[in-house]
C-alpha positions in Angstrom: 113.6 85.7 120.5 115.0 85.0 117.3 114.8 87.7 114.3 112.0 85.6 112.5 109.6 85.7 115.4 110.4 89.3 116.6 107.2 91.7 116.5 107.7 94.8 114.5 108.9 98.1 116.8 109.4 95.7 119.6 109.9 98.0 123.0 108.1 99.8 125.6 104.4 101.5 124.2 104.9 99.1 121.7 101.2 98.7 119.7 99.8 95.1 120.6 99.8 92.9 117.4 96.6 90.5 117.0 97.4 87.6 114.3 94.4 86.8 111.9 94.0 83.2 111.5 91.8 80.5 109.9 91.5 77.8 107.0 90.9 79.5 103.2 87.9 81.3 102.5 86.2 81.3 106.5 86.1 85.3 105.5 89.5 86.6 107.5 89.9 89.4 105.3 86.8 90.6 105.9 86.4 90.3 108.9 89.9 92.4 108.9 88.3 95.2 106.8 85.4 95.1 109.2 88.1 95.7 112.3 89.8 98.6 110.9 87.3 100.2 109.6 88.1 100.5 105.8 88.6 98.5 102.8 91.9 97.2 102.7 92.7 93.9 102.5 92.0 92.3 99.4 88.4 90.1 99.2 87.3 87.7 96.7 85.0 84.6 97.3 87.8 82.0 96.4 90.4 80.8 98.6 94.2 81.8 98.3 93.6 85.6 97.7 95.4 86.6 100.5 99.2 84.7 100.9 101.4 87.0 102.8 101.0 88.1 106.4 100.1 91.9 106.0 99.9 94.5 108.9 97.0 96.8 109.0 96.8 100.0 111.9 93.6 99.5 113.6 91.7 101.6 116.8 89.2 100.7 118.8 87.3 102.3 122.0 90.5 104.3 121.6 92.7 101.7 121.7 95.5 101.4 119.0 96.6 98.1 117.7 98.2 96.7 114.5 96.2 93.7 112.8 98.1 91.1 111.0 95.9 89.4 107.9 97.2 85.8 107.2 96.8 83.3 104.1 94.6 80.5 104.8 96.1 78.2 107.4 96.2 74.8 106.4 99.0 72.9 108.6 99.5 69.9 105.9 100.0 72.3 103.1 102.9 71.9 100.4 104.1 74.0 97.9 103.0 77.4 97.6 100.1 77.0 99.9 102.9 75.5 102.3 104.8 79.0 102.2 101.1 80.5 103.0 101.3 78.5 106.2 104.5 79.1 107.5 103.6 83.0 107.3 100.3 82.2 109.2 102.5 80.1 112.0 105.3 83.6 112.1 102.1 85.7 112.8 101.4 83.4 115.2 104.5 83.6 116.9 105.0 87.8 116.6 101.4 88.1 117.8 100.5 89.3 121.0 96.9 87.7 120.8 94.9 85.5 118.0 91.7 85.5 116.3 90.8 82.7 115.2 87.8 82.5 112.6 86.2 79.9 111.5 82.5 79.4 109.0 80.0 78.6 111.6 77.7 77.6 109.2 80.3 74.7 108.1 81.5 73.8 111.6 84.3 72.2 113.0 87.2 70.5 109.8 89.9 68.3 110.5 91.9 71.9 109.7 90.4 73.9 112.1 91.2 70.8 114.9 95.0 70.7 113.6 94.9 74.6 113.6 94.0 74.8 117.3 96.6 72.1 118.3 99.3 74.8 117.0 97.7 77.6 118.5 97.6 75.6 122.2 100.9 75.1 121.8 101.8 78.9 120.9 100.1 79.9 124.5 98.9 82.8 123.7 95.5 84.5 124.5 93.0 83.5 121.3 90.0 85.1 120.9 87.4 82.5 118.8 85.1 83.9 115.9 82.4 82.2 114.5 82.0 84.0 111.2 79.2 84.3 108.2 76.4 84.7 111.3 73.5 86.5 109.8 70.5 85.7 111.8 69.3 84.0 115.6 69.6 80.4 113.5 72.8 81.1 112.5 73.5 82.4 115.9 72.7 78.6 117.7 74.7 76.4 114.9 78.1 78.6 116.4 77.5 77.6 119.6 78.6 74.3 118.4 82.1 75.8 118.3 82.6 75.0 121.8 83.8 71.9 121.1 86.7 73.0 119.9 88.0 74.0 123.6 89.2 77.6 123.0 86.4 79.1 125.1 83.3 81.0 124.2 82.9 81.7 120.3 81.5 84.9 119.2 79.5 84.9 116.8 79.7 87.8 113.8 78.8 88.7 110.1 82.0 90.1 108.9 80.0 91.0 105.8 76.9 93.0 107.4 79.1 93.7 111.3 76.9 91.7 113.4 78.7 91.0 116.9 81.8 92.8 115.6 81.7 95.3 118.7 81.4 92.3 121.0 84.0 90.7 119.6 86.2 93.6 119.3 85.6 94.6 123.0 86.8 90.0 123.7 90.0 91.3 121.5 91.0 94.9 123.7 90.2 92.4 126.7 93.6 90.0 125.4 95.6 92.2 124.3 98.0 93.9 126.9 97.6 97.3 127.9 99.5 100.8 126.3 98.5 104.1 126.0 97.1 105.3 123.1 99.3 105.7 120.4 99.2 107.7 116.9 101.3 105.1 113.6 104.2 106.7 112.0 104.4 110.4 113.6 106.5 113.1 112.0 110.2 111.8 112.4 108.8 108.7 112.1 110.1 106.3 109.1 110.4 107.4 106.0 108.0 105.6 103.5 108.8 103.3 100.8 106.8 101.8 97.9 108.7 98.9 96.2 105.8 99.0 92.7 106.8 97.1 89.2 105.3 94.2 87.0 104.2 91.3 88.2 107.0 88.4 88.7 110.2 90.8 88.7 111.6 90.4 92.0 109.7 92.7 94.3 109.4 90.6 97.1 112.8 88.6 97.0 114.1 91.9 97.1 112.2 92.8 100.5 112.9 89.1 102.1 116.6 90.0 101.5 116.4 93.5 103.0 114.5 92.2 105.6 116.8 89.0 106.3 114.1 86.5 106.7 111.3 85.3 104.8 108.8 88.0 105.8 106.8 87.5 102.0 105.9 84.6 100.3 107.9 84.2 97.0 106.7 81.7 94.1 107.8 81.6 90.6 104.0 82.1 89.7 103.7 85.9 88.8 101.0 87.7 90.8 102.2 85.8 94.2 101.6 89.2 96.1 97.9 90.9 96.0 98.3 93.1 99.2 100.6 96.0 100.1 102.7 94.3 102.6 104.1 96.9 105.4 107.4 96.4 106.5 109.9 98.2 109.3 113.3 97.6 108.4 116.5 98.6 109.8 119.1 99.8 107.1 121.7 101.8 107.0 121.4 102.6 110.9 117.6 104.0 110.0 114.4 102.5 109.9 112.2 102.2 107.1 108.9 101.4 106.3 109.0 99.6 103.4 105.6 98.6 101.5 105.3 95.7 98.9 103.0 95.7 96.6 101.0 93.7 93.7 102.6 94.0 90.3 100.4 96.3 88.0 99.2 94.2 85.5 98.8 95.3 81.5 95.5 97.6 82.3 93.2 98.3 85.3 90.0 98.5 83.7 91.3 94.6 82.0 91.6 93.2 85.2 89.2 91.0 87.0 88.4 90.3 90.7 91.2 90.2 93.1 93.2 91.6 90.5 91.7 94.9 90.0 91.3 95.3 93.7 95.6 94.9 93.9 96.1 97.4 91.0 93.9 100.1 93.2 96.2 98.9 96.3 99.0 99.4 94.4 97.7 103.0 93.2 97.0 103.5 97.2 100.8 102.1 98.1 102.6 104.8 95.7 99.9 107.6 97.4 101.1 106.6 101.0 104.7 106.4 100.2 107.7 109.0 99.7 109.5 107.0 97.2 108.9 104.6 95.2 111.3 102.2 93.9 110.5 100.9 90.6 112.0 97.0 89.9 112.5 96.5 86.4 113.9 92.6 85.3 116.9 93.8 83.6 116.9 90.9 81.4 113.7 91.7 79.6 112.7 94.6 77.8 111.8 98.1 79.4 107.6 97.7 78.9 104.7 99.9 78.3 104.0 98.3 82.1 107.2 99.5 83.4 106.5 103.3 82.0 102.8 103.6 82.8 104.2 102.4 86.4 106.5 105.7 86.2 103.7 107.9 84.8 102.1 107.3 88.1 104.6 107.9 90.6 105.3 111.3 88.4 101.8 112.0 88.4 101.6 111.6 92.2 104.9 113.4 93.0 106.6 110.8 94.8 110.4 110.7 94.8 111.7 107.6 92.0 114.6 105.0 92.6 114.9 102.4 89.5 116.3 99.0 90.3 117.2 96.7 87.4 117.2 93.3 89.1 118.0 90.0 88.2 121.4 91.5 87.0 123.3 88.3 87.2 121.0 87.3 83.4 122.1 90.0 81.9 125.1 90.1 79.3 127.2 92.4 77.2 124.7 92.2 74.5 121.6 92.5 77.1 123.5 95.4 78.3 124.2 96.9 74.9 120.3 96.9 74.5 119.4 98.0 77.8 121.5 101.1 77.9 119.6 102.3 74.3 116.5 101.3 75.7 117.2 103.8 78.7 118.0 106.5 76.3 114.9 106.0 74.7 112.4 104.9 77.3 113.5 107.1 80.1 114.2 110.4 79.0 111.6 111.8 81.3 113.1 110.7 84.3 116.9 110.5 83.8 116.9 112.2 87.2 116.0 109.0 88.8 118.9 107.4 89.9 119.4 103.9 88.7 120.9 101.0 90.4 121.8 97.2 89.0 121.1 94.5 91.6 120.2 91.3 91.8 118.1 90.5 94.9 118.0 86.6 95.3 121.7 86.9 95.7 122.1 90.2 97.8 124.5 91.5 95.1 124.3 95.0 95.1 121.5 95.4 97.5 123.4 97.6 99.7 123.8 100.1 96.9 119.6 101.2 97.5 119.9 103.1 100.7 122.1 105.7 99.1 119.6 106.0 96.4 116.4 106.4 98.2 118.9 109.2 100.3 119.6 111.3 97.4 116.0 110.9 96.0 114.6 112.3 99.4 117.4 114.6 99.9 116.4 116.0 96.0 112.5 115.3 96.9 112.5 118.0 99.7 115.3 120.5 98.3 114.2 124.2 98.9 116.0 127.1 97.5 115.8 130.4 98.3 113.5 133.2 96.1 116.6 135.3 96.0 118.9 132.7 94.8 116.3 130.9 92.5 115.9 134.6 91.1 119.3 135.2 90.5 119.2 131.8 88.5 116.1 133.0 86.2 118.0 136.3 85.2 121.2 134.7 84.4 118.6 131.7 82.4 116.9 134.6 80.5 120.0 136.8 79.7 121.5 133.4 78.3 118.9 132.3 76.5 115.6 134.2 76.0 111.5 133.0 75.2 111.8 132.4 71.3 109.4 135.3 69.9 105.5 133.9 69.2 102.8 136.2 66.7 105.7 139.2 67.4 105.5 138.8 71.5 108.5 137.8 73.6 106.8 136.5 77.0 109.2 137.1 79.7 109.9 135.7 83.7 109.1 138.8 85.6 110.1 136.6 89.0 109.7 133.0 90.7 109.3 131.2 93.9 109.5 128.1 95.3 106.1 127.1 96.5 106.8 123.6 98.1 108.8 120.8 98.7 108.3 117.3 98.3 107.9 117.5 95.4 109.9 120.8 94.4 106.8 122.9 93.2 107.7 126.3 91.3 105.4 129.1 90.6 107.0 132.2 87.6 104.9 134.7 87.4 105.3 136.1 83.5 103.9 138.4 81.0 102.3 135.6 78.6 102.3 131.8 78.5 105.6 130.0 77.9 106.3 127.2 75.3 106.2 123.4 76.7 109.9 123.0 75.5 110.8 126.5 77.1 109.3 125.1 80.5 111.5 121.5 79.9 115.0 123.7 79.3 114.0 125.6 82.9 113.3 122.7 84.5 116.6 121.1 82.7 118.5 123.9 83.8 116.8 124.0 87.3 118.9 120.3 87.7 121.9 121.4 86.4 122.4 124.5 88.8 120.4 122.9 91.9 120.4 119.2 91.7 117.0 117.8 92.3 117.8 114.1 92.2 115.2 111.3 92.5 112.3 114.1 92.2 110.0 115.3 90.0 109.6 119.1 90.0 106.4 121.1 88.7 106.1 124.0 87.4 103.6 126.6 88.0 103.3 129.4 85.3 101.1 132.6 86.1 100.9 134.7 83.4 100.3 138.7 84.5 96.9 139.8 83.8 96.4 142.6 81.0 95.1 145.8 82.8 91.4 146.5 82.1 90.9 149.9 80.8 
């Protein structure tokens, strides 16, 4: 089996994969919501919303499997919608089992007829749904579908769950047997939002990691609208990358399918360890790019920056860009920076040892007595600035948690904001803390009550 047609974590227990296909707007994603149970995959009553094959963990009567959400499948596509098509026909191929859905109350296309030539001719188990079934009415027109010649159809309502546990027991009956299994257990891969604007390289940077076309990549910004889960092997490890929609100008400012991808996007950087931030390094550094890094602060997560597209940029580009760094970041100069450019591979090799440092300095721990020893020697050196005639002091600290490095120093009064900044400063120079943000927890000591 050749790399493009290989399921993810191929091997023995291996979670059965079930391929999601159909023509635009039949109602796959869903339906796809309505299998695993939560709103995921990104809905809107247009066609085209959903373009890349995206992998969702689902469980029934159980029974783990992993669902694969495709574009709409139309086999004489070109162009973008082409690209959409080819991703359906790799599910396809990766898939232990297919669902096939198609709008009962529209009936058999010439699509759907060209669609099931392909799938005969993958030979694999299909499982046929007869979707946007609301009533008994509805319920006779999809018995029409048997024309098609994939067997019985089932009819469902993805929208209200009618038929969905009948059709969900017809989809545990195709797939092949394995125990049940839990997705991602501790030791598993380590996780990995790739998050920037729209149109800067985020997924030409995954197809290259991933050495195949596993996302589809169009010159039109916003081409991606779902996190898009991907195990990759790198550096001798395995990753589990997720791609998601570039955050557009303002949530609130964004309409339908849109808004939905900013909150998946929100949901990506949540579920991940670190997130790696692509920035086109031949355009400015944007109010985009730093809202982007408020919120992987804000959430903790461990921060790689990529500036990709480097082959654009020249000595007067870079001139610019290094000032705008000096300027733009100075809240996360930990964050180590790499220069890439992803449609060529240049560089490319250069983020595992980032994201290695970042989760090396993400889950540093250091001990009370040593981070004690640190606070006296930060104190004797340079002491609170006296406030109203009192000098608050560090009575002692602690390390509370990793991941990120969480501090609690329990004082005699509040400190100043730029005191805390020169302990977290000097917090980096004596442990390192790469990649990570680090809080700080102050407690000041309670007056006595007389």
């Amino acid at each position: 089996m050749s790399d493009e047609t290989q399921a993810p974590d191929q091997g023995p227990g291996r979670v059965p994969i079930l391929a999601v296909v159909g023509r635009p707007n039949v109602g796959k994603s869903t339906l796809v919501n309505r299998i695993i149970g939560r709103r995921e995959a990104v809905v809107e009553d247009r066609p085209g919303v959903t373009r890349d094959r995206v992998y969702y963990d689902a469980v029934w009567n159980g029974r783990a499997f992993t669902v694969v959400d495709t574009g709409g499948w139309d086999p004489d596509a070109r162009g973008l919608l082409g690209s959409i098509a080819a991703q359906a026909e790799v599910a396809v191929k990766i898939a232990d089992a297919v669902l096939f859905v198609v709008d009962a109350m529209v009936g058999i296309t010439d699509s759907d007829e060209a669609v099931v030539k392909i799938l005969r001719a993958a030979d694999k188990p299909v499982i046929l749904a007869a979707n946007k079934v609301d009533d008994m009415r509805a319920e006779a027109e999809a018995y029409g579908l048997w024309n098609l010649g994939l067997g019985e159809p089932w009819p469902v309502s993805a929208l209200h769950g009618r038929g969905s546990g009948d059709m969900l027991d017809a989809i545990l009956a195709a797939l092949p047997d394995t125990p049940p299994e839990s997705f991602d257990p501790p030791g598993g891969p380590r996780r990995i939002a790739i998050v920037g604007k729209p149109n800067v390289g985020k997924s030409s940077l995954l197809n290259k990691l991933a050495k195949e076309e596993r996302v589809v990549v169009d010159d039109a910004a916003g081409t991606t609208v779902d996190p898009v889960d991907e195990l990759i092997e790198l550096g001798g490890k395995t990753w589990r990358f997720i791609d998601t929609a570039g955050i557009r100008k303002r949530v609130k400012e964004a309409s339908g399918h849109e808004y939905y991808a900013s909150l998946r996007t929100a949901t990506a950087i949540e579920r991940a360890e670190v997130a790696v931030l692509v920035v086109d390094g031949g355009q400015s550094i944007s109010e985009q790019d730093i809202r982007i890094i408020q919120t992987i602060r804000e959430s903790g997560r461990a921060l790689v920056i990529a500036f990709n597209k480097w082959d654009t940029v020249d000595d007067e580009r870079r001139y610019y860009l290094d000032r705008e760094i000096e300027r733009e970041l100075v809240q996360v100069q930990w964050a180590p920076r790499i220069n890439i450019t992803a449609k060529t591979g240049w560089h490319v090799d250069r983020l595992v040892p980032a994201l290695e440092a970042a989760l090396a300095g993400w889950e540093t721990r250091i001990s009370t007595g040593a981070l004690n020893a640190f606070l006296g020697r930060l104190v004797a050196e340079h002491p609170h600035p006296v406030r109203s005639g009192k000098q608050p002091r560090i009575l002692f600290g602690t390390q509370a948690t990793t991941a990120p490095p969480t501090f609690a120093l329990f004082t005699t009064g509040k400190l100043d904001a730029g005191y805390e900044r020169y302990i977290e400063r000097r917090l980096r120079e004596e442990f390192g803390f790469v990649g990570t943000p680090i809080a700080l927890s102050v407690r000041p000591r309670e007056k006595r009550k007389r």
